[in-house]
N, C-alpha and C positions, 0 to 999 in steps of 0.2 A: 204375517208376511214380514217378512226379514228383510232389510235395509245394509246394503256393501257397499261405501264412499271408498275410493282410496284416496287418500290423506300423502301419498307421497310426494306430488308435485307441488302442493302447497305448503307442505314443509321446509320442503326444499327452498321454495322462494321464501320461505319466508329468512329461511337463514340466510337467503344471498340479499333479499331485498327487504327495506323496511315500505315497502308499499304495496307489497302482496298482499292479499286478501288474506284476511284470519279466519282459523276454520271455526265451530260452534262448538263450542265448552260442554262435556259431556263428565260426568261421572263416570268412572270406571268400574266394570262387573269383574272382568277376565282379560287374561294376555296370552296367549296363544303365539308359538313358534315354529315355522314350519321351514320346512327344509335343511334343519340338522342334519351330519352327516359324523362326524368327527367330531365335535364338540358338544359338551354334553348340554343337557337342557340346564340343571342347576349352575355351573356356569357360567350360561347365557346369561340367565335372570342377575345375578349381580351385579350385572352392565344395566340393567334396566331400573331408571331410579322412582318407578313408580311403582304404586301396590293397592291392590283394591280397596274402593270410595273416594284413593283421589279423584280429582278435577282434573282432566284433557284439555287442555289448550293447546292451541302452536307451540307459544313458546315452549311447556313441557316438553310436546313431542319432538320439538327440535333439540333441547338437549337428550332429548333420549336416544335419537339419532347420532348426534355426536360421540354418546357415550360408548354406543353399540359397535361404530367404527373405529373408534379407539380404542378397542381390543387387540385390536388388530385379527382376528380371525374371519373375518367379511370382505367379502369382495361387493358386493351391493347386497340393499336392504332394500325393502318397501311395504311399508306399512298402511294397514287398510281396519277400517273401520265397520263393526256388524255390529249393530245395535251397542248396547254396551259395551263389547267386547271389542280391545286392540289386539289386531294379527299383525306379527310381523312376519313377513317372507325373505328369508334368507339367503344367499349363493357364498357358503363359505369359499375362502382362497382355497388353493391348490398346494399341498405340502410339498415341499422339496426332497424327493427324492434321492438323491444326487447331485453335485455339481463339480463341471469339468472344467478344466482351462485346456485349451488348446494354441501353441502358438507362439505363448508368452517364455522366452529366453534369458530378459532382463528381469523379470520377475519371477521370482521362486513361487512353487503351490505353497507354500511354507507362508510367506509375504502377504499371497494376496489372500489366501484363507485368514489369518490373523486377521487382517483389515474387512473382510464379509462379519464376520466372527463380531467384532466391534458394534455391528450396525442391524445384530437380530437375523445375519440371512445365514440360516446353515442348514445341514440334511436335516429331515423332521420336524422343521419348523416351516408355517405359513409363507408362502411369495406374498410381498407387496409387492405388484410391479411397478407402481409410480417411484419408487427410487430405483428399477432400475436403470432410467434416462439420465440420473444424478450419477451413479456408479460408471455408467461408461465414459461420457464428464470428465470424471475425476481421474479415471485412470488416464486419457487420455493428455490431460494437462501434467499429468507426472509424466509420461512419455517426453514432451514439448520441455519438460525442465531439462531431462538429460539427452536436449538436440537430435530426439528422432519428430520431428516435426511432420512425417508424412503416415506416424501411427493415427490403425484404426482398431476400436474396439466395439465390438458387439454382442450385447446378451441375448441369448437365442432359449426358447422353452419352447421344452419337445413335450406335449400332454401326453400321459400313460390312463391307463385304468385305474378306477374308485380315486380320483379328484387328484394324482399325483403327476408332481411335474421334474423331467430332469431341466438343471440350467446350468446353461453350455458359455462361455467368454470366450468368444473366437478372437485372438491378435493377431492383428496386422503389423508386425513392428515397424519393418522397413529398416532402413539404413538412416547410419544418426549424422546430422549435417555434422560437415568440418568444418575448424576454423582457420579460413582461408586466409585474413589478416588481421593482425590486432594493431589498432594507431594511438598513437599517445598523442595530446594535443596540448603545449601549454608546458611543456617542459624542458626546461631550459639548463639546468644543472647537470640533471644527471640522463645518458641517453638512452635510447628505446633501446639498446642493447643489453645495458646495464639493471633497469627493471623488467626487463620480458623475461630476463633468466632466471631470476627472485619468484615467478608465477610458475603454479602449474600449467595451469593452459599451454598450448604451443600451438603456432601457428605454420602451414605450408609445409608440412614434414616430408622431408624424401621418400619415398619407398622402400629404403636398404634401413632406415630407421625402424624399425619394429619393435624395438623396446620401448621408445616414445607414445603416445597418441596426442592427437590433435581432435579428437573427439567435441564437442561442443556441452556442456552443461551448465546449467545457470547457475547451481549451487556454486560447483566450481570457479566460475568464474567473479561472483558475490565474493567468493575467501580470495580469490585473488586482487581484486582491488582492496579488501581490507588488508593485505600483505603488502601493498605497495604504499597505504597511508601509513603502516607501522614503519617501514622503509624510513621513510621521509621526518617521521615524529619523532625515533630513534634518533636521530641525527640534527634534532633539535628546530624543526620546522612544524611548531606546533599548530601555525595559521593554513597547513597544508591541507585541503579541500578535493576531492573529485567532484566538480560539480556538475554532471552528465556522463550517462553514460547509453551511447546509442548502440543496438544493436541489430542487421540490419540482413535479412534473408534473401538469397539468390534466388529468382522465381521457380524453379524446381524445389527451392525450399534444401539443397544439401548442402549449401557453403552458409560461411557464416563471417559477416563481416563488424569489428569490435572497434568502436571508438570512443576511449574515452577521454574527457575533457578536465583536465586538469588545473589550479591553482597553488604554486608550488611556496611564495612566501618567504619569510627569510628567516635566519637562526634566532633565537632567543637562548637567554642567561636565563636561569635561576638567580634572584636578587635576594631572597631568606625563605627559610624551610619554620615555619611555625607546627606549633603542636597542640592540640584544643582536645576537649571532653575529659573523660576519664581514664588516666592514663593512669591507674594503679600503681603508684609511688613506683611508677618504674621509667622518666622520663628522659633518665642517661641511655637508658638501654633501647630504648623508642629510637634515639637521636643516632645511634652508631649503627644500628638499622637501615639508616635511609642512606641511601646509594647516592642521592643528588645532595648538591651541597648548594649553598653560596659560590655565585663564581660559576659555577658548573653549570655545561651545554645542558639546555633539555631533553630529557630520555626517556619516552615512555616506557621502553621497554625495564627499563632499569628503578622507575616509579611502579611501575607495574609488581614486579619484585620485591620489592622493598616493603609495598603491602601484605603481598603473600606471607614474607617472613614475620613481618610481624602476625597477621592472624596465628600463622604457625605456634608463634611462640607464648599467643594467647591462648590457644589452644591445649599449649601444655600444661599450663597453670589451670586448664579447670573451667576456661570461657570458650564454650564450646559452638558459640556461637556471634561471635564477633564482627563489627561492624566499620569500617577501616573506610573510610573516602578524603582522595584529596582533591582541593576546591583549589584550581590553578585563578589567577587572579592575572590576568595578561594588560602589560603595557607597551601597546605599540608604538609611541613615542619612542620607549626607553628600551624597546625589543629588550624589554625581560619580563619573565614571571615568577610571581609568590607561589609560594605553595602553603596550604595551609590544611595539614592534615589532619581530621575528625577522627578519634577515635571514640567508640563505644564498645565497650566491651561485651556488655550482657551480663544476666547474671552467673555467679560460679555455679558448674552445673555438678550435682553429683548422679553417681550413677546408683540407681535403684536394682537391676536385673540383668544378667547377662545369659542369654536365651543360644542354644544352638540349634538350627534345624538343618533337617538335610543329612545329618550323620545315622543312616540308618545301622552300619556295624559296628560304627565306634565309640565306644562311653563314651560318657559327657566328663567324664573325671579324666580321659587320657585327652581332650581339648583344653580343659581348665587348667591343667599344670602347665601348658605352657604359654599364659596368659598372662600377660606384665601387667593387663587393666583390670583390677580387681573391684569386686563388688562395695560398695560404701565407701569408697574412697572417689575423689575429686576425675571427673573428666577428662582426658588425657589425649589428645592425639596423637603424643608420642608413641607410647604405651599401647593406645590402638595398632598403629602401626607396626610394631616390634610384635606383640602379640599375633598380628597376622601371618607375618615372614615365617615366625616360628612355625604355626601351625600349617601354612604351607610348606615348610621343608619335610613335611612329615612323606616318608614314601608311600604314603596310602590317601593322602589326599591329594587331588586334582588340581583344584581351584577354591578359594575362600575370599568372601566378599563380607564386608561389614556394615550395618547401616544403625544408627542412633533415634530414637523413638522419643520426643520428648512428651511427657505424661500430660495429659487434660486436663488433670486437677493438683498437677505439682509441677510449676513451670519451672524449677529450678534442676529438677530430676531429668532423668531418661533411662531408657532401658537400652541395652546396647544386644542386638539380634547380628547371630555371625549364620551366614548360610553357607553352606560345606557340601561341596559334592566330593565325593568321593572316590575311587580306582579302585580297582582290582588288586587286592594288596597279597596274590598267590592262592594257588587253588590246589586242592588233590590232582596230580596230571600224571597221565604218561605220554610221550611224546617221542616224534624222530625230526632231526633236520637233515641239514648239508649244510658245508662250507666249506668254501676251496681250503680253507688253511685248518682246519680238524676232518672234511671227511664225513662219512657217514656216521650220524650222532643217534644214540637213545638217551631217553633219559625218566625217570621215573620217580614219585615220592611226594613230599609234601612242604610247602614253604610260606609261611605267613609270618607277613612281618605285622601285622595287627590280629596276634591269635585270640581268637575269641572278642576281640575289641575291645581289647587289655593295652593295646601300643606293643606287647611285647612279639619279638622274634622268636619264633619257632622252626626250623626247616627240618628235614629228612630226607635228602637226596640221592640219586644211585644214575652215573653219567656214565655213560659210554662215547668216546669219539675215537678218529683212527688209529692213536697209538697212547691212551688211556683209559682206565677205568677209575672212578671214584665212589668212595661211599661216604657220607658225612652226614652228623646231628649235629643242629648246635642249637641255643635259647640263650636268648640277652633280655634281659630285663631293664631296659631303657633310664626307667625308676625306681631300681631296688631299694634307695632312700626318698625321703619327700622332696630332700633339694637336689635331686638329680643325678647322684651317684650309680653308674649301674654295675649291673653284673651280667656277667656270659660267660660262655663254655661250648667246645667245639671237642669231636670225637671224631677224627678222621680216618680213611684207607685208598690209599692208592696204589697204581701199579700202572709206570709209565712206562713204555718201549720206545726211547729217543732213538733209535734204531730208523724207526718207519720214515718211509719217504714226505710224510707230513708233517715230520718234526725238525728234520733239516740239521738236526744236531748228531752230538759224539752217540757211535752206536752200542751202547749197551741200556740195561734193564734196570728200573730203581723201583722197588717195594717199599712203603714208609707206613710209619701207623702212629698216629699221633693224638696228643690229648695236651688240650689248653683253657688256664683260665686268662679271662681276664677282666678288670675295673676300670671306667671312666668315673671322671669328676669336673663342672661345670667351672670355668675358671672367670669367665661374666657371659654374657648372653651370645657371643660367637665363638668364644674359644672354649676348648675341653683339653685336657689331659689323658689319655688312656696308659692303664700298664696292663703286665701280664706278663705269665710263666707258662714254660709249655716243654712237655718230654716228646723228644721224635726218636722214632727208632727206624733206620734206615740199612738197608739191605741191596748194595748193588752189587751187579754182576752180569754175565753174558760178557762181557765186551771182546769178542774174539779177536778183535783187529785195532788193539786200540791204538789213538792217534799219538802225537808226542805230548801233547795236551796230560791225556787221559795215562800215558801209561808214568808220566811226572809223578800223576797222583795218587797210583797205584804203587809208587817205587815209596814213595813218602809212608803211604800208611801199609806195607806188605806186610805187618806183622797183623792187621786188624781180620786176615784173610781167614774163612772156616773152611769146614772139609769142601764144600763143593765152589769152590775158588770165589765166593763173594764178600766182599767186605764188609764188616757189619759193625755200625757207629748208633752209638745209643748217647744224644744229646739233650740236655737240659738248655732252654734259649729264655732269655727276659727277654723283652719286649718293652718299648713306651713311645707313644706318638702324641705330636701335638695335632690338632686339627683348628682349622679355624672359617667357620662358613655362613657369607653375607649372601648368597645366593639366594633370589626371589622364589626359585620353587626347585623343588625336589627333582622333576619332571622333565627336561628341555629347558633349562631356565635361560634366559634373555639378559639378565642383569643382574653383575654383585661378584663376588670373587668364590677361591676354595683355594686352602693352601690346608697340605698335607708335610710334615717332617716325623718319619718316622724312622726308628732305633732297634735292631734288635742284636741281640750278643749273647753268643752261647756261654756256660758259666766255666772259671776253668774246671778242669777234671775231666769234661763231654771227651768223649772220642775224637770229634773236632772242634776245636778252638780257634771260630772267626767273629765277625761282626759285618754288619751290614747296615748302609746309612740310604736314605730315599727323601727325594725331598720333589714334591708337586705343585703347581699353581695355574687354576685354571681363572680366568677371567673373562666377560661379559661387558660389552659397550654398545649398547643398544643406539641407534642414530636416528630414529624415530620413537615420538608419543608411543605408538601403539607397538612398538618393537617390533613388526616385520623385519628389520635389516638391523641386525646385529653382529659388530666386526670381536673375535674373540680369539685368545690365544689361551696355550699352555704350554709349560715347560714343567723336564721330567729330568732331574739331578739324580746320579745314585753312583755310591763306591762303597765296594767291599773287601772282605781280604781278610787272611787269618792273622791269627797272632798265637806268639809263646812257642815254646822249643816242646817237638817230643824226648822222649828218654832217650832213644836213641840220636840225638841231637840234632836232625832235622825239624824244621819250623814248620810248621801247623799252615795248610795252604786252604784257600779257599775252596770248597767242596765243588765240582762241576754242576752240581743241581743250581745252585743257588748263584751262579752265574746269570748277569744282566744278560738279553737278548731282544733284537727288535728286528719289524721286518713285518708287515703284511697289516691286515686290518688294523686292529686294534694301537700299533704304534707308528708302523711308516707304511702310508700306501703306495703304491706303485714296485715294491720289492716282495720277492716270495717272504713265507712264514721264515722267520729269524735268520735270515742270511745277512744280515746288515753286523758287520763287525768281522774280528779276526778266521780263518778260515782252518779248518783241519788240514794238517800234513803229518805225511808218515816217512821218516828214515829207515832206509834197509840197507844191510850190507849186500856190497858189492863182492863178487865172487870168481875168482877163475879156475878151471880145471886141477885137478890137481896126477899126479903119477900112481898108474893101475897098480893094484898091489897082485900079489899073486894069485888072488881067484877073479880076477878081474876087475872089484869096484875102487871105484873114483869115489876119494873123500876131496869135498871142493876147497880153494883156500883161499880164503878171504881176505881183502884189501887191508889195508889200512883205512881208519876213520873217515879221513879226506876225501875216500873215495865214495863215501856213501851218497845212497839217492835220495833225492825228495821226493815226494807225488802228493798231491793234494786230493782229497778223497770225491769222490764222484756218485751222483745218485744215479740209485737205476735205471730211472727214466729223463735223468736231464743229463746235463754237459757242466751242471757247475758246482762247488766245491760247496761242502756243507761247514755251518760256523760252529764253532766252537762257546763261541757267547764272549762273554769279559769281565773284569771288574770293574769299572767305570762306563756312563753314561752318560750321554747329555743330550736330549732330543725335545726340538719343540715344534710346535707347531699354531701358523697363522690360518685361519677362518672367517672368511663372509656368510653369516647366516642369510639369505633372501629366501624371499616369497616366491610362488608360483602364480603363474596370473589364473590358473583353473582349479587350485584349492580352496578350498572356502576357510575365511576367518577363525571363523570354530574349531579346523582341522591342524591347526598351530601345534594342538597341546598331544597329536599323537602322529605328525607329519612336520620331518624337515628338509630343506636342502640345501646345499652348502658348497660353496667354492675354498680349497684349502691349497695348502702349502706346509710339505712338512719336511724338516731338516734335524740332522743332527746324526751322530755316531757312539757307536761300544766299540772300547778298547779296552786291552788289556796290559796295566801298568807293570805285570810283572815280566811279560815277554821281550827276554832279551837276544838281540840278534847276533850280537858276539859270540852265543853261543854255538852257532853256524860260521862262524868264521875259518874256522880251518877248511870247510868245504869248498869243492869247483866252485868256480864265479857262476857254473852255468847252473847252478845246483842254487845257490843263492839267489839267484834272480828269481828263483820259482815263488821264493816266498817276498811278503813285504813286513814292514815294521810293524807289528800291532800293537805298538803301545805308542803309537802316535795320533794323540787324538784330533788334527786337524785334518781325518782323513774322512772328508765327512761324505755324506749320500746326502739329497735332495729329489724332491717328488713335488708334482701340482696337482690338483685335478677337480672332481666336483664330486658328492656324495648325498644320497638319499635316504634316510632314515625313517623308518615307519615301525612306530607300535599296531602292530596286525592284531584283528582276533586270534590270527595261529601264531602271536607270538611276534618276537623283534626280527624284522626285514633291516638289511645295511646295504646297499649298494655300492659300490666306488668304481670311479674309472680318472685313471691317472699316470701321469708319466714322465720318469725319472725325468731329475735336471742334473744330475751330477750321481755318476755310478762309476762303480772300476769293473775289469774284465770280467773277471771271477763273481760278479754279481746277477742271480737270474732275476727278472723285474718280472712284471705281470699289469699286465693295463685294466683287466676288470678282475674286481674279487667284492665277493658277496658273502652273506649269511643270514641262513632263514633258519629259523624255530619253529615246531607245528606240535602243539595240544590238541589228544582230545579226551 
């Protein structure tokens, strides 16, 4: 006859109570599990710390209970006793199937999964549900931090078939109180006007303010009373205190009313600046360091600093871990304080390994060259840092982060790990766009600027837009020597038709075909030198109507003319530019400069003999930590012109290709493609009848000079005169980089947009208007001076720039502040690129 106790309710007490009955001590035969479903029996038994011959007591069976539960795979146990034999009977949990959020605006799936993810709850793992009355909790108290005080949250579990469960987070977010007034109490110096505008927070916003919020959040409001004691500390009120602060809910819970209680104090001196610890025989330079002196108001923000630079500069020497406090020492008698600055340094650290991860296409040998923190050598934060700039200027990488590993059994060591995400550094493509200022574009071939995940350049491209075609190879070898030297070479073809109504320029046709080398050399860590030689063979022609510009040019070089009326100039050009680039990333960069001066001069002997000067400079002034709002400008300098006599003693004139021009995207928005600058006109004689001869025809006879016409040339489809271009340039341009309030953080680095202003004008120094002098006054009037270069244009507007999958999207929309007649504008122009 068989004997079945269950043992579960005495277990139980016995764990909750120490005065429960204890059950009768038995030997153990067998363990029996019943009710697996999903977890396997061997498993089970590992949680079970008994094994046959043990002794059964409570306590045993209590920890064994415990143990079984802290698997976490059980939703209840119960165990029962059959002669020698322990059964457990099990009800495994319910696997999560699925889980959704429904609801939640303020919190990303992104967010709140990470934070489930933390705490064991994901698909395919066990439900505990007793945490999930802790989860709804906790999100809810995050709600209440950022002022939606009337959030609700709820976990809901929908049971499915074989033990499976979806779970559901329904939010309630509701609307986030405002803060309806913020009070200062206790301040006497400086007024509520003066610090409320120093805080984020705002209180009582108009409704026409929409760029403002008045939103309520704790964190927020926490950095804002820490902004208002740095206020106060700054300015040498180091006994400055908030000491309360109430915050105090409208019974609907949506206003928010802020008082905090202040203790404001009064200035202190700096009476002497001391210097203590280990100050590695370097305590002149400690001393010229510190901001605050003897004498001097106190400044946290300026002690604050003066820290910093020191760790900095411990850091450069090798102590990569430095320990910097200063111990103010306050006398309120004598309202002054000591300062007495601790230094510890640490030990010097050296660097054992330098590790890259994350570069899945590019050597580890094209990251290490441009690495200024070298392996077995001393710790550097300098070097850290210059090392990273570099490798972020690379066009193939993204983003680069660095972090230092100090060794468990070598505390003086570290390993220095750089993590690299990577870009899209050019693919095999064929593609089509539009842009109002090229037209329908193809374009076809191959471009990498990390071929192979070598660093070097490779391209092979074949472009079509509305009034060009190109073909080009070229390969730069970034490092053709170890210290930097490189080499390249470019194999070009083109064939432009300035003709077309999207080129806006002189109408005829230019065929060119060209080949160039050339060499860079590193002159310190931001500047470089490049040179180079390059043969172009040019072949213009077509120009049926040409302007007074154009046919100048053609009077100059009439002898360079072949059989089928086109000019043809076979040029030799050097080249050498300096460059110089502090710019934080390659990419959209935020912070740091780009100055470009480049040279180039055909040699004498070329068919044409000029020279060409250009000179750039872009810059970046980020206005926040996190670079959201960055104000930036650039200016673009350039003058060209021939030089030296030909045989027939005319002077060598600057070639019309190689004329400045600006006007549309890429240089001034708010003006069609290159209309900005001098404009084409054409002189014709003037003609009256002349006496029938005797088979009747009229030969016409022609004015004198004076009487000739103007006309300024006209496109097919507009009213305004097309430019010419110039030698001379000067155009720049001012930019607000800001945020959008509905792009996300992360979308920085392939999204911008931007408020500008752009100014400036092309003239031409050699256009002289004497030479129209003898003409009608009415005839003169048609044209203006172009060699006047204060004849500038001006444009404002806003622009949006996005690296797409299909490629670079530009948007603009802008509108002239200073144009002349003869100028057509344009308020939106764009440019989209599309791969596939």
């Amino acid at each position: 006859m068989s004997f079945k106790k269950s043992l579960i309710m005495g277990a139980l007490a016995l764990a909750l109570s120490s005065n429960a009955q204890a059950i009768e001590e038995f030997v153990l035969d067998d363990i029996k599990i019943n009710g697996l479903q999903r977890v396997a029996l061997g498993a089970t038994l590992t949680y079970v710390p008994l094994q046959t011959g043990d002794k059964v007591n409570s306590f045993r069976l209590t920890q064994t209970l415990k143990s079984l539960f802290a698997s976490g795979h059980f939703e209840s146990i119960e165990a029962y006793q059959e002669g020698h034999t322990l059964i457990f009977k099990v009800q495994e949990r319910p696997t999560i199937n699925e889980i959704i959020f429904d609801g939640n605006d303020d919190l990303k799936d992104e967010q709140l999964t990470e934070n489930l993810d933390s705490q064991d709850i994901r698909a395919g793992e066990p439900l505990d549900k007793t945490l999930l009355a802790n989860l709804e909790k906790g999100l809810e108290d995050f709600y209440q931090s950022i002022g939606k005080y009337n959030a609700d949250v709820e976990a809901k579990v929908t049971y499915l078939p074989r033990n499976r469960v979806d779970l559901t987070f329904v939010f309630s977010e509701g609307d986030a109180a405002k803060v309806k007034q913020i009070n200062i109490v206790g301040n006497d110096l400086f007024s509520d006007e003066v610090l409320l505008s120093k805080i984020e927070s705002k209180q009582n916003l108009p409704w026409w303010d929409f760029m403002a919020s008045d939103r309520y959040q704790k964190q927020t409001m926490q950095g804002d009373q820490e902004t208002i004691e740095s206020f106060y500390k700054d300015r040498g009120y180091i006994r400055f205190a908030i000491d309360s602060t109430q915050v105090s809910l409208t019974p609907d819970k949506e206003q928010v009313y802020v008082t905090m209680n202040v203790e404001e104090g009064e200035t202190y001196t700096v009476s002497k600046v001391d210097f203590v610890g280990d100050l590695v025989n370097q305590e002149s330079t400690f001393k010229r360091m510190m901001l605050l002196g003897k004498g001097s108001l106190y400044n946290a923000a300026a002690l604050t600093a003066s820290e910093e630079t020191m760790s900095k500069m411990l850091g450069n020497w090798g102590y990569a871990f430095p320990e910097i406090e200063t111990i103010p020492e306050i006398d309120d008698e004598k309202k002054e304080v000591a300062l007495t600055v601790k230094v510890d340094p640490g030990k010097r650290i050296n660097v054992r390994r330098i590790i890259f991860n994350g570069n899945e296409v590019t050597d580890d040998e094209v990251l290490r060259r441009e690495l200024r923190q070298m392996e077995a050598a001393w710790l550097s934060s300098y070097s850290l840092e210059m090392s990273k700039s570099r490798i972020q200027r690379l066009p193939y990488i993204e983003s680069v982060e660095f972090e230092t590993v100090r060794l468990a059994e070598e505390d003086d060591q570290v390993d220095v790990i750089f993590t690299i995400k990577e870009q899209a550094s050019g693919t095999f493509n064929a593609g089509v766009g539009y842009g109002d200022a090229t037209g329908f574009s193809m374009q076809a071939g191959v471009q990498q600027n990390n071929f192979l995940g070598t660093g070097n350049m490779l391209s092979f491209n074949v472009n079509t837009i509305a009034y060009a075609k190109t073909a080009s190879l070229s390969f730069t070898d970034p490092y053709f020597t170890i210290d930097g030297v490189s080499l390249g070479g470019t194999l070009s073809y083109q064939e432009i038709d300035y003709g077309s109504s999207y080129s806006n320029t002189e109408d005829y046709e230019l065929t060119r075909f060209s080949s160039s080398i050339n060499m860079g050399y590193p002159i310190d860590e931001v500047n470089r030198i490049n040179w180079g030689v390059g043969y172009f063979h040019n072949e213009m022609g077509n120009a049926t109507t040409p302007s007074e510009m154009l046919r100048s040019f053609f009077y100059v070089y009439d002898e360079k003319q072949n059989n089928d009326n086109q000019l043809v100039f076979d040029n030799f050009e050097l080249t050498a530019r300096w460059s110089r680039n502090t710019l934080n990333k390659g990419l959209f960069p935020t912070d740091g400069s780009n100055q470009n001066l480049s040279a180039k001069v055909t040699v004498p002997g070329s068919d044409n003999q000029y020279f060409k000067l250009s000179f750039e400079d872009k810059r970046y002034y980020p206005l926040d930590r996190r670079h959201n709002w960055v104000f930036t400008t650039r200016l673009r300098l350039g003058y060209a012109n021939g030089y030296g006599s030909l045989d027939g003693g005319n002077d060598h004139v600057l070639p019309t290709w190689e004329f400045f021009r600006a006007g549309g995207q890429s240089t001034m928005r708010g003006f069609e493609n290159n209309v900005v600058g001098p404009k084409l006109f054409y002189r014709t004689n003037s003609a009256d009848a002349g006496i029938p001869d005797d088979l009747g025809n009229v030969d016409p006879i022609y004015n004198t000079s004076e009487f000739d016409n103007l006309t300024k040339s006209v496109s097919s489809n507009s009213t305004y005169a097309r430019s010419s271009g110039g030698n001379a340039q000067a155009l720049a341009t001012m930019e607000m980089i800001f945020p959008l309030p509905f792009v996300e953080d992360d979308a920085t680095s392939s999204f911008r947009t931007s408020a500008f202003v752009d100014f400036g004008n092309v003239w031409d120094t050699e256009f002289d208007m004497d030479k129209y002098s003898n003409l009608r006054q009415s005839e003169i009037n048609k044209i203006d001076d172009y060699s006047d270069p204060s004849r500038y244009r001006a444009s404002a507007g806003v622009s949006v720039q996005w690296i797409s999958p299909m490629g670079p999207i530009i948007f603009s929309f802008s509108k002239p502040l200073q144009k002349f007649d003869d100028d057509e504008t344009k308020f939106f122009s764009f440019n989209i690129g599309n791969t596939f």
